[in-house]
C-alpha angles and dihedrals in degrees: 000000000000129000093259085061084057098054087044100054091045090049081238096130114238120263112267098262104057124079107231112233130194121200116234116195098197128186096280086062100243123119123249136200120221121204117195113229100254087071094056102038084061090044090050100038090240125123121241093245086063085048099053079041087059098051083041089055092045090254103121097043092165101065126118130205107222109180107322090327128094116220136186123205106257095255088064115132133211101268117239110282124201107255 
């Protein structure tokens, strides 16, 4: 468990410069971590609008809505751009 699980689980919101995870146990019995987009926008230099673009576009197939926040396992990779 790291120290974001921590905020999390006490509603205290993570410092700046952690992602903040959340653990997933899906039916396969594994568990999962989930990233929300923001996290990974800033990982891949791309701004959230072009993420929400990409799970609009079918790009990003394995993201998930939790609550009001979109959220990608943590393997996920930057989807193929135009050049």
């Amino acid at each position: 468990m790291t120290s974001a699980d921590l905020y999390i689980a006490n509603h205290i919101p993570p410092p700046k410069d952690e992602f903040m995870t959340i653990h997933v146990l899906p039916s396969s019995g594994m568990i999962a971590e989930y990233i929300p987009f923001a996290d990974f926008a800033k990982e891949w230099t791309v701004s959230i609008e072009t993420m929400y673009a990409w799970r609009r576009r079918g790009k990003l197939p394995e993201a998930v809505k939790i609550g009001r926040d979109w959220y990608l396992p943590g393997d996920s990779t930057k989807p193929e751009t135009r050049s």
